[in-house]
C-alpha positions as CSV (number, residue, x, y, z in Angstrom):
1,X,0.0,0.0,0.0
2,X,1.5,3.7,-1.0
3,X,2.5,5.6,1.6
4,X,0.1,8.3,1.0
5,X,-2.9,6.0,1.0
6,X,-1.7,4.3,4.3
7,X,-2.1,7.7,5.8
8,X,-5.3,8.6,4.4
9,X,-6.6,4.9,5.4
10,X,-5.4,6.0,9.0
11,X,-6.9,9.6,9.0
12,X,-10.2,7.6,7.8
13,X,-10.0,4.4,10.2
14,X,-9.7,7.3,13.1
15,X,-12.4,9.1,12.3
16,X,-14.8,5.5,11.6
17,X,-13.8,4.5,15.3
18,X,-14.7,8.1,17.2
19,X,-17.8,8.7,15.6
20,X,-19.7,5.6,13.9
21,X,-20.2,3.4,16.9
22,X,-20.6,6.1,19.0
23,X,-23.8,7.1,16.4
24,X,-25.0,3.2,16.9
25,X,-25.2,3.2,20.0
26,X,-28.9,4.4,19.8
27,X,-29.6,0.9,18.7
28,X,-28.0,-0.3,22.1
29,X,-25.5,-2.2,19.9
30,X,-22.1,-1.7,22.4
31,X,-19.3,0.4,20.9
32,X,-16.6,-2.3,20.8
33,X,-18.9,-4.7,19.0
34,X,-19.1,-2.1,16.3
35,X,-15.4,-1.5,16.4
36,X,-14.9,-5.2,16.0
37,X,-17.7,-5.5,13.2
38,X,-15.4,-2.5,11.5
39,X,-12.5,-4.8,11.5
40,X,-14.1,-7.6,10.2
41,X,-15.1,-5.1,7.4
42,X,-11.9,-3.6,6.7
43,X,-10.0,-7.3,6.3
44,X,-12.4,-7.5,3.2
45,X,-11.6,-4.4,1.5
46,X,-7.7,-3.7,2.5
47,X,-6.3,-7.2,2.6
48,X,-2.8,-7.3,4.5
49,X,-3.6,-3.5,6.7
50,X,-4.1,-6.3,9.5
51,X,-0.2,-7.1,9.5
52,X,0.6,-3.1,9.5
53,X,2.5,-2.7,12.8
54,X,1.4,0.4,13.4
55,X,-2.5,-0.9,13.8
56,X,-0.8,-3.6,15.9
57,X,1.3,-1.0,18.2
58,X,-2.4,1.1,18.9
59,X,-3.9,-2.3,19.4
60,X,-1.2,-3.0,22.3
61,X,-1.3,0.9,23.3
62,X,-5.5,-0.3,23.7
63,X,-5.7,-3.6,25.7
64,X,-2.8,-2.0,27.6
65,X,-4.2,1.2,28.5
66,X,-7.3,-0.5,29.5
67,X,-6.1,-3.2,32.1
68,X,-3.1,-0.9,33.4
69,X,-7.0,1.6,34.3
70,X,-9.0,-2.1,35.5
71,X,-6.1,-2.0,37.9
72,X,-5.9,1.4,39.2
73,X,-9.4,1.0,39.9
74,X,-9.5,-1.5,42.5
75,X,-10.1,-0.4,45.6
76,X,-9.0,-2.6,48.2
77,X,-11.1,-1.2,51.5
78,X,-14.3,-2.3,49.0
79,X,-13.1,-5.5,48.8
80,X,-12.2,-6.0,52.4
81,X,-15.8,-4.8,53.6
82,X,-17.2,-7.5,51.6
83,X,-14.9,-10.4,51.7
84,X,-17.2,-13.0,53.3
85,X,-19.9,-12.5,50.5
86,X,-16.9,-11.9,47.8
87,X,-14.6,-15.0,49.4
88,X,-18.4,-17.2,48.6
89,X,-18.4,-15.9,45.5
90,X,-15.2,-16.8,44.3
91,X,-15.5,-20.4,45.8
92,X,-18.3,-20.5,43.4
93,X,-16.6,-19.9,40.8
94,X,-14.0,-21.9,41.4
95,X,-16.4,-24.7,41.1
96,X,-17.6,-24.2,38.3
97,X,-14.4,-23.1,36.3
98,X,-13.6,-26.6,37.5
99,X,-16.9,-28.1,36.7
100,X,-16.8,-26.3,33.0
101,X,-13.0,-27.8,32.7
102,X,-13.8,-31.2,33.2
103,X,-16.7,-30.8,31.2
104,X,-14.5,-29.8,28.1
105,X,-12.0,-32.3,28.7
106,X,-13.7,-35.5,29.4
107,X,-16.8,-35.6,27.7
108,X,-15.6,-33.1,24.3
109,X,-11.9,-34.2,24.6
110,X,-10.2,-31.2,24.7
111,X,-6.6,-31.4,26.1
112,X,-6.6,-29.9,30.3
113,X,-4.8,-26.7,29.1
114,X,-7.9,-26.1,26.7
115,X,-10.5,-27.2,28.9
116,X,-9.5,-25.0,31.2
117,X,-8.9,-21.9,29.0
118,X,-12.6,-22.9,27.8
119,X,-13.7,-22.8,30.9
120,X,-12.7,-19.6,31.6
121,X,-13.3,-17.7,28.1
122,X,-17.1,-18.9,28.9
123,X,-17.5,-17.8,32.6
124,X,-14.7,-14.9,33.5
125,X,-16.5,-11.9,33.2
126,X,-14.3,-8.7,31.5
127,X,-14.5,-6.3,34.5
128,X,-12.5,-2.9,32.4
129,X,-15.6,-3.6,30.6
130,X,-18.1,-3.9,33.4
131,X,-16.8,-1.0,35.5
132,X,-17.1,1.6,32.5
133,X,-20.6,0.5,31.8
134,X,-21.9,0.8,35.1
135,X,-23.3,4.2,35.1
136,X,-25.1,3.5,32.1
137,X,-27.0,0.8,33.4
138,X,-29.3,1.9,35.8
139,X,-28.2,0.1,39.0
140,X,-28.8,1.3,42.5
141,X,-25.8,2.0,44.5
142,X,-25.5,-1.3,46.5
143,X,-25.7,-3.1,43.5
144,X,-23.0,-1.3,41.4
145,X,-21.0,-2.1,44.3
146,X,-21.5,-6.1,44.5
147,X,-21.5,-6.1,40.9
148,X,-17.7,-4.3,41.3
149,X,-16.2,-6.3,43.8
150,X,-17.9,-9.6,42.0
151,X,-16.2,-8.4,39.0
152,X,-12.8,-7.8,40.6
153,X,-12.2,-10.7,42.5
154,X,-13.5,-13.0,39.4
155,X,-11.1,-11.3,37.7
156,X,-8.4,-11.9,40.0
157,X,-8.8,-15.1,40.1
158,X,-9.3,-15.7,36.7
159,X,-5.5,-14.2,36.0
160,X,-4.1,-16.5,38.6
161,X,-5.6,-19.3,36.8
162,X,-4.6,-17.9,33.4
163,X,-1.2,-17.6,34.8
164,X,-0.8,-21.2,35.7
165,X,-2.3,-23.0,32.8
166,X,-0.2,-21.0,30.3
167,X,2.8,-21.8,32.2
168,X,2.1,-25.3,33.1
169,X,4.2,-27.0,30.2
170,X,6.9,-27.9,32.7
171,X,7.5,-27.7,36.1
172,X,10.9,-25.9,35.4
173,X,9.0,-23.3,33.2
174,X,6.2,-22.8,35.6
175,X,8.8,-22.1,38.7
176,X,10.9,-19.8,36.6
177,X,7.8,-17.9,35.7
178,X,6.7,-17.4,39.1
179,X,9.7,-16.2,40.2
180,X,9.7,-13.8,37.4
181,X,6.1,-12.8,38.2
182,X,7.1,-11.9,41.8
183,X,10.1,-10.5,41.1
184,X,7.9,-7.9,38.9
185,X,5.9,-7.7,41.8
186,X,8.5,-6.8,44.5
187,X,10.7,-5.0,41.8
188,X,7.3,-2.3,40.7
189,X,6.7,-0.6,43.7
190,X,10.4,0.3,43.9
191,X,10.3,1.3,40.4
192,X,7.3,3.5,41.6
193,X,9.4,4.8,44.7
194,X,12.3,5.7,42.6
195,X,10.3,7.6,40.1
196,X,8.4,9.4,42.3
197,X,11.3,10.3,44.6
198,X,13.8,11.3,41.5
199,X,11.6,11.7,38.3
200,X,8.5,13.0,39.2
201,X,9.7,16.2,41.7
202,X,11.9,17.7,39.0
203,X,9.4,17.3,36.0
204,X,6.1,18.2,37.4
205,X,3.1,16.5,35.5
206,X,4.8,13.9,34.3
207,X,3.6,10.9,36.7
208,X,0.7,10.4,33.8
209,X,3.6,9.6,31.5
210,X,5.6,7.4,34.2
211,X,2.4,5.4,34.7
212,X,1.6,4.8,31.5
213,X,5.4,4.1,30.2
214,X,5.6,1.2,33.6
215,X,2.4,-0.1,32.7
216,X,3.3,-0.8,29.2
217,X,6.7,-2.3,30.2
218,X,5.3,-4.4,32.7
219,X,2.2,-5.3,29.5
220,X,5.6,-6.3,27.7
221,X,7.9,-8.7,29.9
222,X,4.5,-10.9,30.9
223,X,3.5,-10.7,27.5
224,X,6.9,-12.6,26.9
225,X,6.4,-14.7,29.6
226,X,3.9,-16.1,27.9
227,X,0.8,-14.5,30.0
228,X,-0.4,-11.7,27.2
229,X,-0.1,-8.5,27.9
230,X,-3.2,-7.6,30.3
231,X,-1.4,-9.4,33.8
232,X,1.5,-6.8,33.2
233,X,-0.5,-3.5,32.6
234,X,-3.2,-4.9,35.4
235,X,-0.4,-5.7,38.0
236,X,1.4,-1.9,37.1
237,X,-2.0,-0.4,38.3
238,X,-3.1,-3.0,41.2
239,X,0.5,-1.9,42.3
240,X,0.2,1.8,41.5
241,X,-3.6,2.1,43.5
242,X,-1.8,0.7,46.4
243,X,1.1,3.2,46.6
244,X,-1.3,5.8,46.6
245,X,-0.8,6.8,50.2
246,X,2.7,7.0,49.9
247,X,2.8,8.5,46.6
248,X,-0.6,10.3,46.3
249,X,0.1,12.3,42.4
250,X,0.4,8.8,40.9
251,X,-2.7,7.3,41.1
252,X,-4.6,10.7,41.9
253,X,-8.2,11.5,40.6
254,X,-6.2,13.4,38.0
255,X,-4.2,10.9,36.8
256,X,-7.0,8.3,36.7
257,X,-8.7,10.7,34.5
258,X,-6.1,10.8,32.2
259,X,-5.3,7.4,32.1
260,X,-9.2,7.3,31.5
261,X,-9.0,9.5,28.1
262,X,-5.8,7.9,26.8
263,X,-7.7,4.3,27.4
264,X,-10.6,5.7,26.0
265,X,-8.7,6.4,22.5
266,X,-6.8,3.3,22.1
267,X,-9.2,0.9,23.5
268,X,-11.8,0.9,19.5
269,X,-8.2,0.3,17.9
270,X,-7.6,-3.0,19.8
271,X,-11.1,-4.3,18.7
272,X,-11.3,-3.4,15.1
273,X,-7.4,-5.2,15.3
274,X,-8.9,-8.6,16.2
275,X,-12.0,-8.1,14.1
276,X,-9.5,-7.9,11.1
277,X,-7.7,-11.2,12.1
278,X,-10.6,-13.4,12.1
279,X,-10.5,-16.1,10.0
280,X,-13.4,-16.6,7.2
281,X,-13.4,-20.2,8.7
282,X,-15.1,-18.8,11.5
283,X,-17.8,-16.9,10.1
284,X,-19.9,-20.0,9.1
285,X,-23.3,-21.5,9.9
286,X,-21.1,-24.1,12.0
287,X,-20.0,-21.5,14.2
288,X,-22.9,-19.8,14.8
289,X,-24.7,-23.0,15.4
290,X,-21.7,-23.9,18.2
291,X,-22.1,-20.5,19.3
292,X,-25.9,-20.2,19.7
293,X,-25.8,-23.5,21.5
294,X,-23.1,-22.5,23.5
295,X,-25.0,-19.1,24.4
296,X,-28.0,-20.8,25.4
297,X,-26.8,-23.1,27.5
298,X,-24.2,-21.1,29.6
299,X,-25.8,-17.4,30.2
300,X,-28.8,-19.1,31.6
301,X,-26.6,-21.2,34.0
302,X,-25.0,-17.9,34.3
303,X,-27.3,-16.0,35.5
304,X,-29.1,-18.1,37.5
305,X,-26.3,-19.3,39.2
306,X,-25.3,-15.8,40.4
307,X,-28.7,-15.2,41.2
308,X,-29.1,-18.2,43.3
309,X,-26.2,-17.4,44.9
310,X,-27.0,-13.9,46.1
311,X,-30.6,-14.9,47.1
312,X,-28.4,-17.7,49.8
313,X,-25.6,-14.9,50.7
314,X,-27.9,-11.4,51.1
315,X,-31.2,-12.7,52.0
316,X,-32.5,-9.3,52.1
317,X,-32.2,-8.3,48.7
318,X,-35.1,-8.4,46.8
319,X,-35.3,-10.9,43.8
320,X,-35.3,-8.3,41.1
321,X,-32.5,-6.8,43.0
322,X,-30.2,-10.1,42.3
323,X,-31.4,-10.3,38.9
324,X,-29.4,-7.2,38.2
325,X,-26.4,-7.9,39.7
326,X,-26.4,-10.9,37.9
327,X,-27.4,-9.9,34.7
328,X,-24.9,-6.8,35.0
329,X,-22.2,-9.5,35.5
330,X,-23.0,-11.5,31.9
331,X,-20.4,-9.6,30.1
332,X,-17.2,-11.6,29.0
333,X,-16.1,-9.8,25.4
334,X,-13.0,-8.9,26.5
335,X,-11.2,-12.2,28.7
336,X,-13.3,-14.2,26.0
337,X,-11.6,-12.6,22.9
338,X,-8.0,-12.8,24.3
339,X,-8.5,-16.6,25.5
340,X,-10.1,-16.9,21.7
341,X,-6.8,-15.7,20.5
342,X,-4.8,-17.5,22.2
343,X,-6.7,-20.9,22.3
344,X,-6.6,-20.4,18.4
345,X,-2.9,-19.3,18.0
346,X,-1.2,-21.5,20.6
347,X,-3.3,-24.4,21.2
348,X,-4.6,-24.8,17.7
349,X,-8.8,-24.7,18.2
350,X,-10.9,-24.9,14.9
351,X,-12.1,-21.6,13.5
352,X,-15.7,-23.2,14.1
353,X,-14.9,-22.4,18.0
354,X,-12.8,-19.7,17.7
355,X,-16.3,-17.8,15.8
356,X,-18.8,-19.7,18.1
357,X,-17.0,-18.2,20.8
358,X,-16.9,-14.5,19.8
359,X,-21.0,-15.0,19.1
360,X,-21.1,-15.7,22.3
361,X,-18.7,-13.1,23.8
362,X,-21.0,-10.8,21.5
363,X,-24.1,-12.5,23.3
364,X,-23.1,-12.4,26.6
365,X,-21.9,-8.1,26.0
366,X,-25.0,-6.4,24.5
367,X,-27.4,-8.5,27.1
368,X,-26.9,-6.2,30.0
369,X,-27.8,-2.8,27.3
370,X,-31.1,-5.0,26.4
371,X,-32.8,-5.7,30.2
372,X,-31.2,-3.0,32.2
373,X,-33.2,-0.3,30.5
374,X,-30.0,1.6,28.8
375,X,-27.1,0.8,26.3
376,X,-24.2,0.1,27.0
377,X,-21.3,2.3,26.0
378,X,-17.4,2.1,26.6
379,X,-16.7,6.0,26.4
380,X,-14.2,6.0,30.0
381,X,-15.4,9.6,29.6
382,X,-19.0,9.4,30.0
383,X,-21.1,12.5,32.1
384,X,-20.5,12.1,35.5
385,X,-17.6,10.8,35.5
386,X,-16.1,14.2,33.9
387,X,-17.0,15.9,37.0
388,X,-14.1,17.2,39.0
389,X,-13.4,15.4,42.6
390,X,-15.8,17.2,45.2
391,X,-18.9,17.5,42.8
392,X,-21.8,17.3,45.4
393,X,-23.4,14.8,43.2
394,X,-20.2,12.9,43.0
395,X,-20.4,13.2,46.7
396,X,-23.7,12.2,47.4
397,X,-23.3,8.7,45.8
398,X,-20.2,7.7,46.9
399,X,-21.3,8.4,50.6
400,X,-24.6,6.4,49.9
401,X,-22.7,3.8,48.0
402,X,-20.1,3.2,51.2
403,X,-22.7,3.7,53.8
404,X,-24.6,1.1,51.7
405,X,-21.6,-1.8,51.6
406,X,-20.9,-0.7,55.5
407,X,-24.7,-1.8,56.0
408,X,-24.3,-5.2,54.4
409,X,-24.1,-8.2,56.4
410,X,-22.5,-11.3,55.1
């Protein structure tokens, strides 16, 4: 491709991904979806632009951006104020990930490193996504925060597990991994110290830049150990949200902001990526046989499972009340397009699969944006969020959302 059309086919792809699923969202069809249908698009009319590594550097710049922001996020006192409920919840799902693996393995004969991969592309829900769809959904305080922690601590989880199966080859690999993995997580918060003791007091403003250029390292060495790129960016944040004491203009409200708009640009370049590498294999009425099946089978187990579950665990929420938090939790479209990618790249599924399980990512995302009453958008910028710390509004419903989770009672 000329060099001049490569830059006009980047001026045009910029423009497609701010404004046109932006404009479909009135038809509650959820911005990455349409970024991902754009991709799929493009690979028909500009064959090769998928191997252009300057598409591939945004698409890393994206996923990146997005995980490094999951993990600034968390907020530990959240988590610690519902533990009992959260600790039930993840024994759950610890059950059935196992349940689902053995399921795969012994009675569809998938090897144990694809059952459980399976497992978890089918039942992890993508919590960057959740968290930044939230406000659009209608929820009630309480419930945005179950439906947080839920979403956190399955996601935790799910990355330990990730972790381990990808490194399971041999037990040499697996150990030298691990000690890799903690020595990224002793060695980041001295990295942290050491820019914000020498860096960051002689070039004020820059700790958005030193956030963003540690998270994308740390994306990098776990994405050569083998673990993708989202463990490194999501560690750099987990680590960076925990310093925050210590060094407060990291992970300020100003900084999460920012890391908020940069994620917010990137993040449509990662999904029209992957929607230009699937594979015409997996856009036939096999796979979306597979995939309806699939669909129809798990988000009703899904969802009533996690509505089951909170009717035993807070027996004073009302049944519509679980419903939501259940229903808000159906989202997988992220975890289940990276496990796609790499069950298809390194373990070899067939592209039936691979496209039965983006239906059902697809499924599983717009779901919430059909029963909750509003669509769902991915814009990390949406109103309300733009406000600047110490709105009263802002105010008001953090104080009833922690008054809320303090009232709780596991």
């Amino acid at each position: 491709m000329p060099h001049v059309t490569n830059e006009i086919a980047f001026l045009a792809l910029i423009v497609g991904l701010m404004l046109v699923p932006r404009a479909l969202q009135r038809l509650r069809i959820p911005a990455p979806l349409t970024s991902f249908g754009l991709g799929m698009a493009a690979a028909a009319l500009l064959a090769g632009f998928s191997q252009d590594a300057t598409l591939s550097l945004l698409a890393t710049l994206g996923i990146s951006s997005l995980f490094l922001f999951a993990g600034l996020e968390i907020d530990t006192d959240d988590l610690s104020r519902g533990k009992w409920p959260l600790l039930g919840h993840l024994l759950v799902r610890s059950v059935t990930l196992a349940g689902a693996g053995w399921l795969a393995m012994y009675q569809f004969g998938f090897p144990w490193q694809t059952a459980a991969l399976l497992a978890l592309a089918l039942l992890t829900p993508s919590t960057g996504f959740i968290l930044e769809t939230l406000s659009g959904l209608g929820l009630k305080p309480a419930e945005r925060y179950w439906v947080t922690i839920k979403a956190v601590g399955g996601e935790l989880l799910a990355l330990a597990v990730l972790f381990v199966v990808l490194q399971s080859e041999s037990p040499a690999r697996l150990a030298w991994s691990s000690g890799a993995l903690v020595a990224m997580i002793v060695g980041l918060p001295l990295l942290f110290l050491f820019l914000g003791r020498f860096v960051a007091p002689h070039a004020p403003g820059s700790e958005f830049s030193l956030l963003v250029m540690v998270g994308l390292i740390s994306a990098y060495l776990t994405y050569q150990l083998g673990v993708y790129y989202l463990v490194g960016a999501f560690l750099a944040g987990f680590v960076a949200r925990m310093l925050r004491q210590r060094l407060p203009t990291l992970a300020s409200d100003a900084n999460l902001h920012a890391i908020q708009l940069f994620a917010s640009f990137f993040v449509p370049f990662y999904f029209f990526y992957k929607g230009m590498s699937v594979p015409s294999g997996a856009l036939t009425l096999e796979a979306l046989l597979i995939g309806a099946l699939i669909t129809l089978v798990m988000l009703p187990l899904r969802v009533g499972a996690l509505w089951l579950q909170r009717r035993v665990i807070n027996r004073g929420e009302s049944p519509l009340a679980s419903l939501r938090v259940a229903t808000a939790l159906t989202p997988t479209l992220i975890f289940t397009l990276v496990l796609a990618t790499i069950l298809r790249e390194r373990f070899g599924i067939s592209d039936a699969l691979y496209g039965a399980l983006l239906f059902y990512a697809a499924v599983s995302t717009v779901l919430p944006s059909l029963v909750l009453g509003k669509p769902v958008d991915f814009d990390l910028t949406w109103p309300g969020r733009e406000r600047p710390p110490g709105h009263p509004d802002e105010d008001a419903a953090e104080a009833a959302l922690v008054a809320t989770a303090r009232e709780v009672k596991p």
